[in-house]
N, C-alpha and C positions, 0 to 999 in steps of 0.2 A: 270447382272448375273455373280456370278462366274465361274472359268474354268470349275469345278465338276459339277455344275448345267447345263450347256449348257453341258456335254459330256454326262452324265444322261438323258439330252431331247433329245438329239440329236439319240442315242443309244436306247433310251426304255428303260434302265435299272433304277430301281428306286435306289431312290436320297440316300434313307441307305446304301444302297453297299458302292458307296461313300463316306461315315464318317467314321470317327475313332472309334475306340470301348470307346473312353471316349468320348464320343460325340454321341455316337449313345444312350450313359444310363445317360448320365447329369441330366437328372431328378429323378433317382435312387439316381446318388450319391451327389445332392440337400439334397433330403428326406432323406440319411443317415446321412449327415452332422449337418441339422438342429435336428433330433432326438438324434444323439451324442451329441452337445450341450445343449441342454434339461433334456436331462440325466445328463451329467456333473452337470449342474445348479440347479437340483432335491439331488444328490447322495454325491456331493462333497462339503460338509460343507467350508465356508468361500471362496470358489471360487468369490461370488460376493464382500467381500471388498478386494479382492487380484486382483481383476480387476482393480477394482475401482483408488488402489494405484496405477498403472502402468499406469498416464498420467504425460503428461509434458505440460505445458502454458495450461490446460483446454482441453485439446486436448488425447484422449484415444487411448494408442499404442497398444494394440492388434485389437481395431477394423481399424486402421491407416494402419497396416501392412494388417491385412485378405482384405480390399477397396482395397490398392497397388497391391496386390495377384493378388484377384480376377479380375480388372480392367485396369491395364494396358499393360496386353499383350491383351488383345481387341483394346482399343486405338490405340495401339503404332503398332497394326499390325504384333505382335510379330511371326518369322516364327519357330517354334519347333524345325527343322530341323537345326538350326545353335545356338540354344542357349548353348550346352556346349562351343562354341567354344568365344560365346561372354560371358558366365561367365567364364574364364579361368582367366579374370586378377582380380582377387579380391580387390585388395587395389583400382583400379577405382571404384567400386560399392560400397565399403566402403567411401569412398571420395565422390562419388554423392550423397549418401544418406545422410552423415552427414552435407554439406551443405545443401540442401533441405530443412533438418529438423531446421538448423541454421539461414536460410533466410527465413522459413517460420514463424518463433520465433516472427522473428522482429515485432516488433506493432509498426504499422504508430505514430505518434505523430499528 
């Protein structure tokens, strides 16, 4: 169990107090995300071949960045509380992503 969950049981207080307000409506802002891109894809003529054009190796970069977004600060255990301090140095994140994207190019032979 997490700290919040064991201080929640422990205390009596339920476990919502403890979340964040983007975390306590994630499923809100799920269901507005996917209805804003719905919309988009209903409203905004030529959206879908202007998607389309914007991969590289067969590989689609707006859904490559929304995967990285969405899933790596899960992963990586990202702590909120310190990330302006670790995006401060830009040219690193610009340099780990353009390798990444340069090593993951590479097709085995």
């Amino acid at each position: 169990m997490s700290n919040g969950v064991k201080a929640a049981a422990t205390t009596g207080s339920p476990v919502i107090k403890e979340m964040s307000f983007l975390d306590r409506w994630l499923a809100v802002w799920i269901l507005l995300a996917m209805g804003l891109g719905l919309a988009l894809g209903r409203f905004v003529p030529g959206l879908n071949t202007a998607l389309d054009a914007m991969s590289i190796g067969g590989i689609s970069l707006p859904i490559a960045i929304g995967l990285l977004v969405m899933m790596y600060p899960v992963l990586a255990k990202v702590r909120y509380n310190e990330t302006q301090r670790i995006t401060g140095d830009r040219k690193l994140i610009i340099l780990s992503l353009v390798l990444n994207w340069v090593l993951g190019l590479k097709r085995p032979e």
